[in-house]
CHARMM-style PDB file with segment names, atoms N, HN, CA, C and O in Angstrom:
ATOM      1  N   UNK     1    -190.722 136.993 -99.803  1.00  0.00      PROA
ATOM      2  CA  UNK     1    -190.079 138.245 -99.458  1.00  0.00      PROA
ATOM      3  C   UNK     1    -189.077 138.655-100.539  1.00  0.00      PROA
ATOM      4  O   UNK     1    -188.830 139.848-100.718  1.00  0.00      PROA
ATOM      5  N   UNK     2    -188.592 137.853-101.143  1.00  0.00      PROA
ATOM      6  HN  UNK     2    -188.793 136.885-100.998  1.00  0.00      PROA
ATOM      7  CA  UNK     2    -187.429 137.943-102.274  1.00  0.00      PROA
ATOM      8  C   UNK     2    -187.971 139.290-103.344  1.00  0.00      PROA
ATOM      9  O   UNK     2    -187.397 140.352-103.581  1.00  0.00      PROA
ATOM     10  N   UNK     3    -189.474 138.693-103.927  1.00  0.00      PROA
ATOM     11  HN  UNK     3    -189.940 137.830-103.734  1.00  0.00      PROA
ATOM     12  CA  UNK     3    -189.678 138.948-105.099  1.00  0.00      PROA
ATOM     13  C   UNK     3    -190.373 140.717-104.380  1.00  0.00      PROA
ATOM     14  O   UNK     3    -190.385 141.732-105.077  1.00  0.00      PROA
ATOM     15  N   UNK     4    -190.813 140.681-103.094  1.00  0.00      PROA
ATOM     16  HN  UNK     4    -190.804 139.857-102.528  1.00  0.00      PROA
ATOM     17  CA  UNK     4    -190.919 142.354-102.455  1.00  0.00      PROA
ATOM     18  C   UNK     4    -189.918 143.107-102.962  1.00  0.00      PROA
ATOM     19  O   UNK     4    -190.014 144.065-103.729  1.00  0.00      PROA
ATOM     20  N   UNK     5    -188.739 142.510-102.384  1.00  0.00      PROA
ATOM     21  HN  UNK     5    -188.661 141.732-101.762  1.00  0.00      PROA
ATOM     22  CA  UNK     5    -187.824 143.372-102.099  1.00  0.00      PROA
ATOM     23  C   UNK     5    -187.159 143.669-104.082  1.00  0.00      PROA
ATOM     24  O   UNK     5    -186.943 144.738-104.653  1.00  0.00      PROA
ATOM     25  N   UNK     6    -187.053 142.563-104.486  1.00  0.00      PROA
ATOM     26  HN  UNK     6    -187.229 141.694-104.021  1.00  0.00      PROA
ATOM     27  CA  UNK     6    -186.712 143.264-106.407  1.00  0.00      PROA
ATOM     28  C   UNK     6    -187.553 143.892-106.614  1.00  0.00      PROA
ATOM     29  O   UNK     6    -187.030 144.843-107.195  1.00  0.00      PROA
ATOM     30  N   UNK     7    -189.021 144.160-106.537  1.00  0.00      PROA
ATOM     31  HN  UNK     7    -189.446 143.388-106.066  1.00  0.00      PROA
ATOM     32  CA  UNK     7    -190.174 145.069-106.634  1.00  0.00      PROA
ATOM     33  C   UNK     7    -189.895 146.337-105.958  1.00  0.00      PROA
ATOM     34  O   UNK     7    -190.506 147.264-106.491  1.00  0.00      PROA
ATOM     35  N   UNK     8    -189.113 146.714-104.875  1.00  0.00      PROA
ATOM     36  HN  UNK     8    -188.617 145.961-104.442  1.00  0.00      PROA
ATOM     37  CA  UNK     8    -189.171 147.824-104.926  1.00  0.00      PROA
ATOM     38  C   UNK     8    -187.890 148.430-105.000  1.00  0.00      PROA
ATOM     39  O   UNK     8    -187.726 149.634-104.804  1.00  0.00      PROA
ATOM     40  N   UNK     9    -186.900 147.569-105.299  1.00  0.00      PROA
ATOM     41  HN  UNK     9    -187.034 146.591-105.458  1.00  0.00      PROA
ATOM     42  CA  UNK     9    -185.639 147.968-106.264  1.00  0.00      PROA
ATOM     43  C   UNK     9    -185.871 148.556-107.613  1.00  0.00      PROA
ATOM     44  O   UNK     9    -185.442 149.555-108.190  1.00  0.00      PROA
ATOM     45  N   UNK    10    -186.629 147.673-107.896  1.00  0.00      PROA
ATOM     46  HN  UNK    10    -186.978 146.860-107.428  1.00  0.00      PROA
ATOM     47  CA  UNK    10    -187.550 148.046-109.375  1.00  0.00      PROA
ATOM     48  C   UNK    10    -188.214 149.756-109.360  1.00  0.00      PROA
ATOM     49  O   UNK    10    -188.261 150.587-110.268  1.00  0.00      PROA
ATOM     50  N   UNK    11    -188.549 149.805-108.310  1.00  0.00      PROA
ATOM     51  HN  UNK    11    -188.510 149.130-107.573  1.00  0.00      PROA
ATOM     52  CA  UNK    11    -189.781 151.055-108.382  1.00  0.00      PROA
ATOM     53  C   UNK    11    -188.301 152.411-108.153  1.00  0.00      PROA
ATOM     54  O   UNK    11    -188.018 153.326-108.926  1.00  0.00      PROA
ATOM     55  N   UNK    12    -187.817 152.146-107.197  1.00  0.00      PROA
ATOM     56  HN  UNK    12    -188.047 151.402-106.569  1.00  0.00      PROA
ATOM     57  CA  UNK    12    -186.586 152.593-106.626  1.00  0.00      PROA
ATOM     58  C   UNK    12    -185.648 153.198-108.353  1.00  0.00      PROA
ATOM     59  O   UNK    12    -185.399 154.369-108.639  1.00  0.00      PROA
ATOM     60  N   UNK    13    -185.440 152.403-108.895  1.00  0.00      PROA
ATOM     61  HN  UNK    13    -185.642 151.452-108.663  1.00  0.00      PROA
ATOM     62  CA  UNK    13    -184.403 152.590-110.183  1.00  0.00      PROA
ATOM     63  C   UNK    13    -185.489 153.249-111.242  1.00  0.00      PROA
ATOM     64  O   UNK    13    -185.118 153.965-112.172  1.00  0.00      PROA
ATOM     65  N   UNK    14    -186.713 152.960-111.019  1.00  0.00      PROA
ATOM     66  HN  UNK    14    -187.014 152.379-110.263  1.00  0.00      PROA
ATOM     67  CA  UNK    14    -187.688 153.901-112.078  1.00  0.00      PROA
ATOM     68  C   UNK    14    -187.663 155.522-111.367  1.00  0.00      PROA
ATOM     69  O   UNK    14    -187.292 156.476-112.050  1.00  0.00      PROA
ATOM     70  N   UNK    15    -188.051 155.672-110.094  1.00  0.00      PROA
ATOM     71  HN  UNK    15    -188.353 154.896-109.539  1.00  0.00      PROA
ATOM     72  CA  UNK    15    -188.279 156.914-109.858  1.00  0.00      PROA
ATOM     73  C   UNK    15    -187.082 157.885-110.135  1.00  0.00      PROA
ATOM     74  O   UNK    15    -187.211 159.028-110.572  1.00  0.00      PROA
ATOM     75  N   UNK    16    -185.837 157.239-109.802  1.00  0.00      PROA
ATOM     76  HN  UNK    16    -185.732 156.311-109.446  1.00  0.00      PROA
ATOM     77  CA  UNK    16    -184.118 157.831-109.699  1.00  0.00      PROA
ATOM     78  C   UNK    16    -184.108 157.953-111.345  1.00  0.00      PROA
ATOM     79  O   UNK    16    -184.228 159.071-111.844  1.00  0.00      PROA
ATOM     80  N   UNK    17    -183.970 156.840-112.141  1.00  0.00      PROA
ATOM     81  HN  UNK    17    -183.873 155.931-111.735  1.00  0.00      PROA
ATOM     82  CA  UNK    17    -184.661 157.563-113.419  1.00  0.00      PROA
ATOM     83  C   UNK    17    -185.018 158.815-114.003  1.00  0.00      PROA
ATOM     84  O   UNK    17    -184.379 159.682-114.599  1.00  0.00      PROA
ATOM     85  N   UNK    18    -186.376 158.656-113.626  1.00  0.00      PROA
ATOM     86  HN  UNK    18    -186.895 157.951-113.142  1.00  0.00      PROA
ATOM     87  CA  UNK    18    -187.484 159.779-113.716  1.00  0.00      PROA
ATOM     88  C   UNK    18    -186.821 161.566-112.983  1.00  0.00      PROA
ATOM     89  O   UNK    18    -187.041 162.674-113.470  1.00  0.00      PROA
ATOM     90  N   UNK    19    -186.087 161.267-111.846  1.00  0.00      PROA
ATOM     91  HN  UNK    19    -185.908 160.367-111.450  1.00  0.00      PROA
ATOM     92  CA  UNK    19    -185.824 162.190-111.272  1.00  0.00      PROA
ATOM     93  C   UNK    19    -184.668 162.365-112.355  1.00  0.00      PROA
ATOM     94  O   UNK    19    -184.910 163.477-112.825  1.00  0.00      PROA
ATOM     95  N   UNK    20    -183.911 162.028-112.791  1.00  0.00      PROA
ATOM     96  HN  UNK    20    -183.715 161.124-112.410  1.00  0.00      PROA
ATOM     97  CA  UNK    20    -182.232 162.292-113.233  1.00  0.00      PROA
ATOM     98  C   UNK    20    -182.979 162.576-114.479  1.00  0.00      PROA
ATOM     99  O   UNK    20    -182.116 162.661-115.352  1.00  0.00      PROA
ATOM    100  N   UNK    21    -184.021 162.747-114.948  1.00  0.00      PROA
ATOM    101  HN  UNK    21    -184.722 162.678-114.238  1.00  0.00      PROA
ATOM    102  CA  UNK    21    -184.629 163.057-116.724  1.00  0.00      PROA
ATOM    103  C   UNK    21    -185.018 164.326-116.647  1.00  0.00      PROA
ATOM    104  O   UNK    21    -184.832 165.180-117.514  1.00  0.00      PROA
ATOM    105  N   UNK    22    -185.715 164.509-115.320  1.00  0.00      PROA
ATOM    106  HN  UNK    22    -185.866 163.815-114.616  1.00  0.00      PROA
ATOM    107  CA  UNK    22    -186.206 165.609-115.245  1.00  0.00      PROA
ATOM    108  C   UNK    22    -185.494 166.979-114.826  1.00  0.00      PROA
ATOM    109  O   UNK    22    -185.869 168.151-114.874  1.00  0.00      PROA
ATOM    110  N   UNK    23    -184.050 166.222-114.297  1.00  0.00      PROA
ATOM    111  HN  UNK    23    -183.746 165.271-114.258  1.00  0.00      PROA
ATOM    112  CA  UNK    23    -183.254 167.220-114.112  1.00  0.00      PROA
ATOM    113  C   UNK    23    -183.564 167.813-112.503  1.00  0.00      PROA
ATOM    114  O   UNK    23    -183.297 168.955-112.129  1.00  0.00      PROA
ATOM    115  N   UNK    24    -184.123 166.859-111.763  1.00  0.00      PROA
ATOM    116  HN  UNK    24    -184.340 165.931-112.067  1.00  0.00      PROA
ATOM    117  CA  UNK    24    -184.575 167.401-110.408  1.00  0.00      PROA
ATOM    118  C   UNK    24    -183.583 166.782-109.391  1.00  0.00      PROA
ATOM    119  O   UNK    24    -183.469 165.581-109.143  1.00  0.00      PROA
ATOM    120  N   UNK    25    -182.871 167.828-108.835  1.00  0.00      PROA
ATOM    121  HN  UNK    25    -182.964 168.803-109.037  1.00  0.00      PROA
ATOM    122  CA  UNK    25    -181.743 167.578-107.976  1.00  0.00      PROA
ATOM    123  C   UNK    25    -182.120 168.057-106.555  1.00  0.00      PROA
ATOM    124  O   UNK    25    -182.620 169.160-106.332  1.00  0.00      PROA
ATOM    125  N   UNK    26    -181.843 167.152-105.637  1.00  0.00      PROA
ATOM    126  HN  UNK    26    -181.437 166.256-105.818  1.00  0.00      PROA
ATOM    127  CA  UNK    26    -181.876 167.035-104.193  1.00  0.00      PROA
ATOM    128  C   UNK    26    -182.106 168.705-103.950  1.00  0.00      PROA
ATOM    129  O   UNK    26    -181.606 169.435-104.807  1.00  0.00      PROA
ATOM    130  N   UNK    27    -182.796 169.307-102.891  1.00  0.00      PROA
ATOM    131  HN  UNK    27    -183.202 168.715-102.195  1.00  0.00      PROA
ATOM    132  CA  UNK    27    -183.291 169.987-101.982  1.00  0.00      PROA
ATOM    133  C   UNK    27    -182.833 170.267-100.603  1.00  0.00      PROA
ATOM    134  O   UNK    27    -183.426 170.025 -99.552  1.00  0.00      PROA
ATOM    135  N   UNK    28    -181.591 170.859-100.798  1.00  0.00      PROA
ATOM    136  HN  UNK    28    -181.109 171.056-101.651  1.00  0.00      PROA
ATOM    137  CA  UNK    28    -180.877 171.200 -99.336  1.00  0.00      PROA
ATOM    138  C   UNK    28    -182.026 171.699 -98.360  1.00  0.00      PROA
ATOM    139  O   UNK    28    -182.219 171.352 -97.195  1.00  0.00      PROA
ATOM    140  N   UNK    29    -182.590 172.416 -98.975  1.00  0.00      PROA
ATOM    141  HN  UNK    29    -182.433 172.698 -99.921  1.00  0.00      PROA
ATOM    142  CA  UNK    29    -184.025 172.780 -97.377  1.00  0.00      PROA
ATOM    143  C   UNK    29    -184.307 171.633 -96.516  1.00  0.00      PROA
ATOM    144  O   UNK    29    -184.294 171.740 -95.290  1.00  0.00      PROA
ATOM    145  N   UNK    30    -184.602 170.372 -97.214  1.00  0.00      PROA
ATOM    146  HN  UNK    30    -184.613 170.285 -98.210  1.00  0.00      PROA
ATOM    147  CA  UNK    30    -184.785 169.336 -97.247  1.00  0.00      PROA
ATOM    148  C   UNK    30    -184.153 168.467 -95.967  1.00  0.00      PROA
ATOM    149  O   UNK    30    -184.431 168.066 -94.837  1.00  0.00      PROA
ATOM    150  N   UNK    31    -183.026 168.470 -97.043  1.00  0.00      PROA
ATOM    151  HN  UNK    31    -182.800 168.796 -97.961  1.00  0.00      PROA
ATOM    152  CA  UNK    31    -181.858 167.745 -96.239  1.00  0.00      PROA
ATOM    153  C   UNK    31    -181.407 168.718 -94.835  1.00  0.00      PROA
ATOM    154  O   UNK    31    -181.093 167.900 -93.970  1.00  0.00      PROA
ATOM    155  N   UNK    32    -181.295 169.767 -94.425  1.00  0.00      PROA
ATOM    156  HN  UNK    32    -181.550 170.431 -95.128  1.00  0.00      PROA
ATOM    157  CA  UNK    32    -181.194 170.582 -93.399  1.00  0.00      PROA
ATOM    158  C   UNK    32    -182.497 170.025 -92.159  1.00  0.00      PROA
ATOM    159  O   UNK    32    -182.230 170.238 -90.977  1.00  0.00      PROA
ATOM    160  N   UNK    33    -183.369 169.579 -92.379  1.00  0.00      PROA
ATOM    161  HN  UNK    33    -183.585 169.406 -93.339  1.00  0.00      PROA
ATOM    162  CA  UNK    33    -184.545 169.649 -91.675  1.00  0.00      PROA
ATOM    163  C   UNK    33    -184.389 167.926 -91.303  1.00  0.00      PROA
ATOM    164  O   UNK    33    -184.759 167.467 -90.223  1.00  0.00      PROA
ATOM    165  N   UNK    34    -183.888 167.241 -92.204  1.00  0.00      PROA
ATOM    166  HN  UNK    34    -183.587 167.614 -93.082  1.00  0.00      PROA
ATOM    167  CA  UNK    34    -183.611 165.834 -91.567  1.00  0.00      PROA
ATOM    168  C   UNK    34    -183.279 165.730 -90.393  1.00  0.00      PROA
ATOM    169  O   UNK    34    -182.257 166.358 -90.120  1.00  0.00      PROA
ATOM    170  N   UNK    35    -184.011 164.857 -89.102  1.00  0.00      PROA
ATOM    171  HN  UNK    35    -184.841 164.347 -89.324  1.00  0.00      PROA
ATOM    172  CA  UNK    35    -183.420 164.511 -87.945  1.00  0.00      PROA
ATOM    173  C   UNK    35    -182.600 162.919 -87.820  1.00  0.00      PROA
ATOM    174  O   UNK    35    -181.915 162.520 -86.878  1.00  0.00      PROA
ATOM    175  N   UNK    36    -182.840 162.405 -88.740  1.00  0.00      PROA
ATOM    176  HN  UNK    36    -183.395 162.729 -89.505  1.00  0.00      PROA
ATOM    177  CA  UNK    36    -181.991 160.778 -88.687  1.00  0.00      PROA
ATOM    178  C   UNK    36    -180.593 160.669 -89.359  1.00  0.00      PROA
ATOM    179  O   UNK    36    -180.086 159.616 -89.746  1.00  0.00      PROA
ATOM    180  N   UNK    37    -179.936 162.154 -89.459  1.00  0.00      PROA
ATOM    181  HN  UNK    37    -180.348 163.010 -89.144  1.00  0.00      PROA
ATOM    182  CA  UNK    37    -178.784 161.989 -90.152  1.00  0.00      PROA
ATOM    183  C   UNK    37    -178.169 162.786 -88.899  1.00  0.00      PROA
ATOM    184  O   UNK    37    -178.661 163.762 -88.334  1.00  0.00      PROA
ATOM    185  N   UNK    38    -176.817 162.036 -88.575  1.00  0.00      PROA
ATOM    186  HN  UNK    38    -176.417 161.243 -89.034  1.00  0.00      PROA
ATOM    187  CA  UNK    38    -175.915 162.579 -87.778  1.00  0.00      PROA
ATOM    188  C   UNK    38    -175.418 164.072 -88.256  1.00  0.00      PROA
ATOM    189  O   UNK    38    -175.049 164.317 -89.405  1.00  0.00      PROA
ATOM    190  N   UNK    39    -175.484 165.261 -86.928  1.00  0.00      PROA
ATOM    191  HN  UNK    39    -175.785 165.062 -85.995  1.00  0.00      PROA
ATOM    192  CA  UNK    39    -175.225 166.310 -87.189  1.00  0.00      PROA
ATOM    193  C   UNK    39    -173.694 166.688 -87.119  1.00  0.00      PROA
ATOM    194  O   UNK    39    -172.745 166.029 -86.694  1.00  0.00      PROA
ATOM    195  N   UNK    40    -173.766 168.515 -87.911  1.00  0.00      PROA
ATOM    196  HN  UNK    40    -174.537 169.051 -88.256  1.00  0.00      PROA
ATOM    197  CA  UNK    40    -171.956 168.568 -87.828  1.00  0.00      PROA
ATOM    198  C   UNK    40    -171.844 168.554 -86.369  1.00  0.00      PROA
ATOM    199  O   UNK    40    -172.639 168.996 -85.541  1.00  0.00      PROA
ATOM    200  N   UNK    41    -170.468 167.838 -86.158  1.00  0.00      PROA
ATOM    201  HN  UNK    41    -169.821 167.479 -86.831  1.00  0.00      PROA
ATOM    202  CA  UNK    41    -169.575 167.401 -84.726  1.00  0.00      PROA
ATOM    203  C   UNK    41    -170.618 166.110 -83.814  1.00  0.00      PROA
ATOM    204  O   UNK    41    -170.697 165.985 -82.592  1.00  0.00      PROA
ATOM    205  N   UNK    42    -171.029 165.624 -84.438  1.00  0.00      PROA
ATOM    206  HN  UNK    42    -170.964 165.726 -85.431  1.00  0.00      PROA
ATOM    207  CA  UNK    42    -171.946 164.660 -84.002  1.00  0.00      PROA
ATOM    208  C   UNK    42    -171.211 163.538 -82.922  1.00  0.00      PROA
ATOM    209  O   UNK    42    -171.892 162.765 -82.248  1.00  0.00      PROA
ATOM    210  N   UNK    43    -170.124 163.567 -82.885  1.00  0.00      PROA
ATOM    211  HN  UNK    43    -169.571 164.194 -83.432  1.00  0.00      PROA
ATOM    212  CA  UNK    43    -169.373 162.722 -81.653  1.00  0.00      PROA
ATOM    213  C   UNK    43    -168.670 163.475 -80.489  1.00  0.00      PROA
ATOM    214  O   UNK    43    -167.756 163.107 -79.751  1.00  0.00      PROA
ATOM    215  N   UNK    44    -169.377 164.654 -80.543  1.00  0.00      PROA
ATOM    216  HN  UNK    44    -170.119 164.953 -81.142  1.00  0.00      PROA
ATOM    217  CA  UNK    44    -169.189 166.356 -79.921  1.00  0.00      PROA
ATOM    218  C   UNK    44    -167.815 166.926 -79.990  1.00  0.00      PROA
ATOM    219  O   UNK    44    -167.031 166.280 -80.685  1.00  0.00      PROA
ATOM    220  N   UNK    45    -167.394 167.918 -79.461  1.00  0.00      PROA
ATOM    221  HN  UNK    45    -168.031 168.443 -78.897  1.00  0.00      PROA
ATOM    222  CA  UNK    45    -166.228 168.490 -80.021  1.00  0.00      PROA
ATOM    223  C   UNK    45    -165.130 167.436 -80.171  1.00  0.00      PROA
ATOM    224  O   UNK    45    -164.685 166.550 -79.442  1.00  0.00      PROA
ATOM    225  N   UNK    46    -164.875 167.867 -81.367  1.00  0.00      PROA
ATOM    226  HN  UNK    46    -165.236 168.587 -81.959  1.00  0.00      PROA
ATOM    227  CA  UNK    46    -163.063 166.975 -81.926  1.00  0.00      PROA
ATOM    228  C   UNK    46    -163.358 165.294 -81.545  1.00  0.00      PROA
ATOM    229  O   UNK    46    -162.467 164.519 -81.198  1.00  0.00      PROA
ATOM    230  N   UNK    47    -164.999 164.885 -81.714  1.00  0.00      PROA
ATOM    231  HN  UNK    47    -165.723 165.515 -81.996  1.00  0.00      PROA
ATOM    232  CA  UNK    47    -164.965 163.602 -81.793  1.00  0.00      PROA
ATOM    233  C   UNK    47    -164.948 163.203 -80.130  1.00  0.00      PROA
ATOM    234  O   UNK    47    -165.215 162.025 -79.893  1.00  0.00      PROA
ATOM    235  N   UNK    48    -164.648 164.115 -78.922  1.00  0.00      PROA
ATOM    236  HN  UNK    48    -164.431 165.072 -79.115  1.00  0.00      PROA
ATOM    237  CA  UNK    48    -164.566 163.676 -77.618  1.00  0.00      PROA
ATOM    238  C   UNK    48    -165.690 162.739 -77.243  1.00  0.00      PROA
ATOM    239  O   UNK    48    -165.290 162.138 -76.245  1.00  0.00      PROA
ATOM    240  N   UNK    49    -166.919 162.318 -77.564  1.00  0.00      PROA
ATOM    241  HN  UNK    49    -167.244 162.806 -78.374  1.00  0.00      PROA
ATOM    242  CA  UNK    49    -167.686 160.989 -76.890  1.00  0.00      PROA
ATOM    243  C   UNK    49    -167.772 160.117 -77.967  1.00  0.00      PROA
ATOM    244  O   UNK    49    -168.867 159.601 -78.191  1.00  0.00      PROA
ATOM    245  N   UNK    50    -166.701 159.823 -78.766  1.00  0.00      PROA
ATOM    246  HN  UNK    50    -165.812 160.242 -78.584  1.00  0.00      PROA
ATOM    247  CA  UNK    50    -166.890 158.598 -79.471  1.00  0.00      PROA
ATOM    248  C   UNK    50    -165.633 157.913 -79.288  1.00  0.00      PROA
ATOM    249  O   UNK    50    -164.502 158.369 -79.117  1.00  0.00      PROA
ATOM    250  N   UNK    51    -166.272 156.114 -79.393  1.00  0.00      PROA
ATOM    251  HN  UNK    51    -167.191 155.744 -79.532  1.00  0.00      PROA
ATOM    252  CA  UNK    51    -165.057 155.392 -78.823  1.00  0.00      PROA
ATOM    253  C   UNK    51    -163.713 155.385 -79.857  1.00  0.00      PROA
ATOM    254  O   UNK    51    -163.698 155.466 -81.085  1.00  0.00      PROA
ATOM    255  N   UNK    52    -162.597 155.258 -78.904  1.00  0.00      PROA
ATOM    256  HN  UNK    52    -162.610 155.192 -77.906  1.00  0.00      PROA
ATOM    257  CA  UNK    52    -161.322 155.458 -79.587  1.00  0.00      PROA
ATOM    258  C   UNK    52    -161.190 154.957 -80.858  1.00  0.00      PROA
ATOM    259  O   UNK    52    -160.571 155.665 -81.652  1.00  0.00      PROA
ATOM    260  N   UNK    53    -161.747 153.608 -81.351  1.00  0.00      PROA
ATOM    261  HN  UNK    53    -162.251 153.032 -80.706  1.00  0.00      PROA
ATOM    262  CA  UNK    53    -161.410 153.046 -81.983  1.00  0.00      PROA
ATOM    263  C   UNK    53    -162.499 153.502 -83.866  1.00  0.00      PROA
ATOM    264  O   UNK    53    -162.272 153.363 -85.068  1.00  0.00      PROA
ATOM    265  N   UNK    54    -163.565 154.022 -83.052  1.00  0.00      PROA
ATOM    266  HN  UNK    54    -163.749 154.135 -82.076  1.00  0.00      PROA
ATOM    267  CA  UNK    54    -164.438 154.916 -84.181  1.00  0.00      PROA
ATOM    268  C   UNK    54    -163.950 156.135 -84.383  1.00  0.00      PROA
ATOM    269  O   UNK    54    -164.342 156.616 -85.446  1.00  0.00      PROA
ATOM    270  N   UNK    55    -162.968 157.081 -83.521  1.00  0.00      PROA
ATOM    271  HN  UNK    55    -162.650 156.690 -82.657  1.00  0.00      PROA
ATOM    272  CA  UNK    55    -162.663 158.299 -83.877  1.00  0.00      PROA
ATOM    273  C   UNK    55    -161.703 157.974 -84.612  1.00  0.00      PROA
ATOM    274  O   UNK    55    -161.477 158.928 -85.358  1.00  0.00      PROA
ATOM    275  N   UNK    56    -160.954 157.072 -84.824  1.00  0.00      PROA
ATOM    276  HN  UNK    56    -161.137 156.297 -84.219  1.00  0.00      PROA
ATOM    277  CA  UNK    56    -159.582 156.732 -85.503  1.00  0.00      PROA
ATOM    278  C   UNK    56    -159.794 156.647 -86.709  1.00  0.00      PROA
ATOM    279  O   UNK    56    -158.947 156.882 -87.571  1.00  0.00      PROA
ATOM    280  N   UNK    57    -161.132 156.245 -86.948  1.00  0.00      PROA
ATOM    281  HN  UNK    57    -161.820 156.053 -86.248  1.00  0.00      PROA
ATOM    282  CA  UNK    57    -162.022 156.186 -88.797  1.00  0.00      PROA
ATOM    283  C   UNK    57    -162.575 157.017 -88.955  1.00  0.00      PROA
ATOM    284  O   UNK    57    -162.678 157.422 -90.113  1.00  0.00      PROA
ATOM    285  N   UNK    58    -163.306 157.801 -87.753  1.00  0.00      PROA
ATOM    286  HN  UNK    58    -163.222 157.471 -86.812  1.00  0.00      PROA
ATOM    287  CA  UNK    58    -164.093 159.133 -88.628  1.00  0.00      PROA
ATOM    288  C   UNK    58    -162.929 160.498 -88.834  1.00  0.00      PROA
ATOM    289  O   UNK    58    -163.095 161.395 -89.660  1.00  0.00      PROA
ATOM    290  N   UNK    59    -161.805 160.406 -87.927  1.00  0.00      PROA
ATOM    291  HN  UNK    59    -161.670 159.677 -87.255  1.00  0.00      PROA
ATOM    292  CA  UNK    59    -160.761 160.909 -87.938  1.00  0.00      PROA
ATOM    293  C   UNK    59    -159.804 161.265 -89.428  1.00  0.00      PROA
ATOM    294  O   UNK    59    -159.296 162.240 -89.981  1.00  0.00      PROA
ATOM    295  N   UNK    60    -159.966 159.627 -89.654  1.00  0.00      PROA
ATOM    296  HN  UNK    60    -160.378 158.835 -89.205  1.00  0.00      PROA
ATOM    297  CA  UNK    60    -158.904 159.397 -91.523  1.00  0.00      PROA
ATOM    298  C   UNK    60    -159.880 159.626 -92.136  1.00  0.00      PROA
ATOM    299  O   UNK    60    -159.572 159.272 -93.275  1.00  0.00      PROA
ATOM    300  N   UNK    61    -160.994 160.029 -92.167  1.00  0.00      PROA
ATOM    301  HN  UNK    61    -161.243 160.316 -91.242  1.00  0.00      PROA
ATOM    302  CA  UNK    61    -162.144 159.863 -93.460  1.00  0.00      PROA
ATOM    303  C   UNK    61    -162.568 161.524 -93.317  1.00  0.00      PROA
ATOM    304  O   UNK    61    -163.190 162.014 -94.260  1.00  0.00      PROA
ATOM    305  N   UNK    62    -162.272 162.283 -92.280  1.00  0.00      PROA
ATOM    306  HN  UNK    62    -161.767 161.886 -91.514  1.00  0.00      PROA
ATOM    307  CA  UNK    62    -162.300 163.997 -92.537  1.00  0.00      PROA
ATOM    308  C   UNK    62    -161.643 164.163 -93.185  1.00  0.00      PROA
ATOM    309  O   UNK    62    -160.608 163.516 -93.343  1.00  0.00      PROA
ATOM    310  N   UNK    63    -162.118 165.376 -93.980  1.00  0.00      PROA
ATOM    311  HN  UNK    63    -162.959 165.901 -93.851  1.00  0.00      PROA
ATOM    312  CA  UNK    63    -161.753 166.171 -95.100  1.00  0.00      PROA
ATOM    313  C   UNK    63    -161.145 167.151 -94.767  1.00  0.00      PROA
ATOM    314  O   UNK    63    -161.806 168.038 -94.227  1.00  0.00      PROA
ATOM    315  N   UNK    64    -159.557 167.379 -94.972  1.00  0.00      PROA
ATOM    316  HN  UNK    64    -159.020 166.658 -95.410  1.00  0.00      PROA
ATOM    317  CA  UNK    64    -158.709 168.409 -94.013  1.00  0.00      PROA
ATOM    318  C   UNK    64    -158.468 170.009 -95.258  1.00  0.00      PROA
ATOM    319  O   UNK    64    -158.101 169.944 -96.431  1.00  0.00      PROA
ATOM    320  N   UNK    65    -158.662 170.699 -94.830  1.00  0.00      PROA
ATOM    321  HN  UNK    65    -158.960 170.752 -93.877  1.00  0.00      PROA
ATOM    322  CA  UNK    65    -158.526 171.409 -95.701  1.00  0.00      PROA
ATOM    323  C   UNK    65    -157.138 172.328 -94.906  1.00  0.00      PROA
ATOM    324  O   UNK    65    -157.149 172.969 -93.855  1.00  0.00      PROA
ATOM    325  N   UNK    66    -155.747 172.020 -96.110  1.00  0.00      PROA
ATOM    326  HN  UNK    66    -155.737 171.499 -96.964  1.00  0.00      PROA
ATOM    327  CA  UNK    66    -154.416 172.385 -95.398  1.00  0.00      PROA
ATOM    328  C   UNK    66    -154.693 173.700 -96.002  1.00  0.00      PROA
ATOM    329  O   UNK    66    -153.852 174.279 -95.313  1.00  0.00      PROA
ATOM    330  N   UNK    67    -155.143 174.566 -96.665  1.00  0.00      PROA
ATOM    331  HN  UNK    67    -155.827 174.096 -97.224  1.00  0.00      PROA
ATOM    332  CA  UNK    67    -154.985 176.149 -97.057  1.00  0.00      PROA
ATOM    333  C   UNK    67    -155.474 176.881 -96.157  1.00  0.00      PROA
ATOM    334  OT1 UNK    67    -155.447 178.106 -96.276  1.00  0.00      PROA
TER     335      UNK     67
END
């Protein structure tokens, strides 16, 4: 299993490569249409169904914009 997993680290660092040569940058259409990525307010408003102790980190790790 070892030598799988450097094999497709390997393939992984060629394609990212290939992509960063070619100048081909991520695809917001893309990324919008993803269902396995947590959505905006994803712990529903102001974080209300997530446990106390996870809102306290996703809390310090928002990006506050004071202007």
């Amino acid at each position: 299993m070892g030598r799988n997993i450097l094999r497709v680290m390997d393939e992984v660092q060629e394609i990212g490569g290939r992509l960063r040569a070619g100048g081909t940058a991520a695809s917001r259409e893309i990324y919008d249409k993803r269902t396995d990525l947590p959505a905006f307010e994803w712990g529903g408003p102001n974080g209300a169904y997530l446990p106390a102790d996870v809102k306290a980190v996703v809390d310090k790790s928002r990006v506050r914009d004071e202007l």
